[in-house]
C-alpha positions in Angstrom: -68.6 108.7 88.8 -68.2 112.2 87.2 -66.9 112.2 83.9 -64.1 114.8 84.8 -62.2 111.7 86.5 -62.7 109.9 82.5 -59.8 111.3 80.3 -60.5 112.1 76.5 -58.8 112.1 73.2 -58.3 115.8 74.0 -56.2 114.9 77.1 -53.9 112.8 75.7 -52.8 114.7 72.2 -52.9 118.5 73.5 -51.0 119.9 76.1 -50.9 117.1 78.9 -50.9 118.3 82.5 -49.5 117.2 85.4 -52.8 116.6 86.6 -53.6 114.3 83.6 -50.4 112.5 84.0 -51.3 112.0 87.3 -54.6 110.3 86.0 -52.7 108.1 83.5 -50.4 106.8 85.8 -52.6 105.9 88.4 -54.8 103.6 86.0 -53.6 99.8 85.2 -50.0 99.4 83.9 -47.1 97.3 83.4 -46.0 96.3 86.5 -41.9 95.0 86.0 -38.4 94.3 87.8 -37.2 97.8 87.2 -33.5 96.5 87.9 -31.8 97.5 84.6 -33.0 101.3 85.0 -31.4 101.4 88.2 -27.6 103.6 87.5 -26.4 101.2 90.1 -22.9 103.1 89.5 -24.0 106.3 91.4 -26.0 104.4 94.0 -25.1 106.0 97.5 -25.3 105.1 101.3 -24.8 107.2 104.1 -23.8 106.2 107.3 -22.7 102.3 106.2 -20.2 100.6 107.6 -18.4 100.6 104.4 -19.2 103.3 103.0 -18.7 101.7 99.0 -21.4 99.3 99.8 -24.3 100.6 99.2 -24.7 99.5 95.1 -24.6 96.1 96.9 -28.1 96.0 97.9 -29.3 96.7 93.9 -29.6 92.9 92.7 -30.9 91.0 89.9 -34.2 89.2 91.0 -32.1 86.0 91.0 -29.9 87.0 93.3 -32.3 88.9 95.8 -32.4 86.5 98.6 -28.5 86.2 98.5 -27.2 87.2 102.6 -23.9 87.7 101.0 -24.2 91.2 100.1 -26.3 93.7 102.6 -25.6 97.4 103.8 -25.3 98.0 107.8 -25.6 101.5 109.5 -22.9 102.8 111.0 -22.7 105.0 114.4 -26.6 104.4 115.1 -29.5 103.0 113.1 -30.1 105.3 110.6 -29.3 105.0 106.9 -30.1 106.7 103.5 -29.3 104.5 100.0 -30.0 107.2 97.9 -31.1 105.3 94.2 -30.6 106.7 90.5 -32.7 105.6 87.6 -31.4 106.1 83.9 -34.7 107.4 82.8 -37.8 108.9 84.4 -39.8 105.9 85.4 -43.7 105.3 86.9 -43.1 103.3 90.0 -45.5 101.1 91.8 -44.1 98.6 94.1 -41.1 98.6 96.2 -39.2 95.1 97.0 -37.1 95.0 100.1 -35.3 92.2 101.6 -34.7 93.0 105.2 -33.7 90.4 108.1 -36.8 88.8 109.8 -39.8 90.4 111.5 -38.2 90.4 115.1 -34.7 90.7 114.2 -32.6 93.3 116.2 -31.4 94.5 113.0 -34.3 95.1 111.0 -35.4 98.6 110.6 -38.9 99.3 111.7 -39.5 102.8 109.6 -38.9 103.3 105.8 -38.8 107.3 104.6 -39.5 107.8 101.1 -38.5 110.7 98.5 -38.6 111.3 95.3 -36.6 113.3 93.0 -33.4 114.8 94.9 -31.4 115.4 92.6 -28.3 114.7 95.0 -27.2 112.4 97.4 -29.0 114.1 100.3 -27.7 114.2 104.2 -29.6 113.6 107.3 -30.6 117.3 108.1 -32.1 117.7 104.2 -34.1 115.0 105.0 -35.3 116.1 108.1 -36.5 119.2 106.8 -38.6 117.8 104.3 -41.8 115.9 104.0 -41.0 112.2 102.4 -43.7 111.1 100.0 -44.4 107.7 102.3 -43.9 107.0 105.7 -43.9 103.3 106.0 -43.6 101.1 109.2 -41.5 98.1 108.0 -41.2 96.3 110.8 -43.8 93.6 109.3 -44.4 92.5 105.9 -47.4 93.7 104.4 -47.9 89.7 103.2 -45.6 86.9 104.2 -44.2 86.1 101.1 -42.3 82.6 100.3 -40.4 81.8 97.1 -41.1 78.3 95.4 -38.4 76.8 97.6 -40.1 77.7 100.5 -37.6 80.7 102.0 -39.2 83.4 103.4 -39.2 85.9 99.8 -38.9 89.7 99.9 -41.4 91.9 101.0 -43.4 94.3 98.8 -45.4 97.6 99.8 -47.5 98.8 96.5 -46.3 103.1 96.1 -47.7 106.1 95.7 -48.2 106.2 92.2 -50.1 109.6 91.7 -47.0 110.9 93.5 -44.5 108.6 91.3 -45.4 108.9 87.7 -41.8 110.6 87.0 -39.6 110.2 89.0 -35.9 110.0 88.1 -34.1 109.4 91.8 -35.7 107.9 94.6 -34.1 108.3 98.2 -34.5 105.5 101.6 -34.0 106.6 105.0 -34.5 103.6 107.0 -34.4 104.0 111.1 -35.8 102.3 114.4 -34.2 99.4 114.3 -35.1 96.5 116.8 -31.5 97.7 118.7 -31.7 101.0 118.2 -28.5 100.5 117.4 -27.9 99.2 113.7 -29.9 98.4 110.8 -29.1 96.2 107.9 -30.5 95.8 104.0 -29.8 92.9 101.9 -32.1 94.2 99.0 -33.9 97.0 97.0 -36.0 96.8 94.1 -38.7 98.5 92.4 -41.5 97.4 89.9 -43.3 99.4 87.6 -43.5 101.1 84.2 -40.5 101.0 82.4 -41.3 103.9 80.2 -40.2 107.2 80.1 -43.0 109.4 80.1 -43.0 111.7 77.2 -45.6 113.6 75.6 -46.1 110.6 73.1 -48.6 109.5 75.1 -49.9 107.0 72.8 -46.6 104.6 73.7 -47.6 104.4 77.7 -47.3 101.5 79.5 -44.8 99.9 76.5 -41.8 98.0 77.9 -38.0 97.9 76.0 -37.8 95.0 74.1 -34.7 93.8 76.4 -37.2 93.9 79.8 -40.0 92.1 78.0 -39.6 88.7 79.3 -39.2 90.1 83.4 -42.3 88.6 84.8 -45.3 90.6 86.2 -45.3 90.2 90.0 -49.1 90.6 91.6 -49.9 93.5 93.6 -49.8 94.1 97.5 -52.1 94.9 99.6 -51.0 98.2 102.0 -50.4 97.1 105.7 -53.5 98.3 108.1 -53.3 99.7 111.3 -51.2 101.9 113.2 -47.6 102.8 112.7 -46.0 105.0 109.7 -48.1 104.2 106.8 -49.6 107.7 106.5 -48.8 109.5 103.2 -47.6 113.0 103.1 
């Protein structure tokens, strides 16, 4: 391995680069419910059915598998939930409760941006390249919760591409219809840290997170469809 891939002393207390951030971010981390740095206040859908609904989908981890709340598309199956944070965070998993592999209603492709500063509309989006292109229409892993109920599905980020990121933006399409899709939950894990040039604090959590448990990492799906990152 060539010891420009090791960072030094030097790295960390002079001028710190994107590059090195980069670096630091993509090495082992805390890995927590990022819930309570989600400004769940500002979250926005568009093209819902109701459009107010979109800060539905933005549970506590309790409550993720709960079918009362959801988002649906409106005129066709496309939707953006365009997500907040209340700090710059390092992101590296992203939780989604969607209806079941084979459902009409579940979207089969999951856009991914970073950092728009502004609820965006369909024609920003579709002149810019997302960060991930994710096919969704299958869990990475089948996941079940101690109960036995099928549990949300996880898809492990980008996090070179993620180590600051302050908004992130979903546009999920291809649904089984064509017609609608549906999201009963969003969630991301991952550093709950703002990054600063103190670099000596990375990777510490607020003392009101520290009891959110660690959830173990997933592997990426294989083989075709939109997993290819931009």
């Amino acid at each position: 391995m060539s010891c420009a891939d090791d960072l030094t002393v030097d790295d960390l207390n002079t001028s710190v680069t994107t590059e090195v951030l980069e670096r630091v971010s993509a090495g082992e981390g805390s890995n927590v419910n990022l819930w309570g740095w989600i400004d769940r206040d500002n979250v926005v859908g568009v093209n819902l059915v109701d459009p107010g609904a979109a800060p539905n989908v933005i549970k506590p981890w309790d409550e993720r598998l709960d079918d009362d709340e959801f988002v649906e598309s409106g005129v066709d199956d496309e939707l953006i939930l365009h997500i907040p944070f209340t700090a710059s965070l390092r992101l590296r998993n992203l939780s989604l409760y969607l209806p079941a592999p084979g459902h009409p209603h579940r979207p089969g492709r999951l856009r991914i941006y970073a950092n728009i500063p502004h609820p965006p509309d369909f024609d920003e989006l579709e002149s810019m390249d997302p960060i991930m292109d994710l096919d969704v229409s299958e869990p990475p892993i089948q996941r079940r919760d101690l109960g036995g109920r099928r549990d949300v599905d996880e898809w492990p980020l980008k996090v070179q591409r993620m180590a600051n990121v302050f908004a992130i933006t979903l546009l999920f399409s291809e649904a089984g219809t064509g017609q609608r899709s549906k999201v009963q939950y969003v969630g991301f894990k991952g550093d709950a840290k703002q990054l600063t040039m103190d670099m000596s604090k990375l990777g510490q959590v607020p003392a009101s997170q520290s009891a959110d448990k660690r959830v173990d990492g997933v592997a990426e799906k294989k083989g075709a469809g939109y997993t290819t990152i931009r």
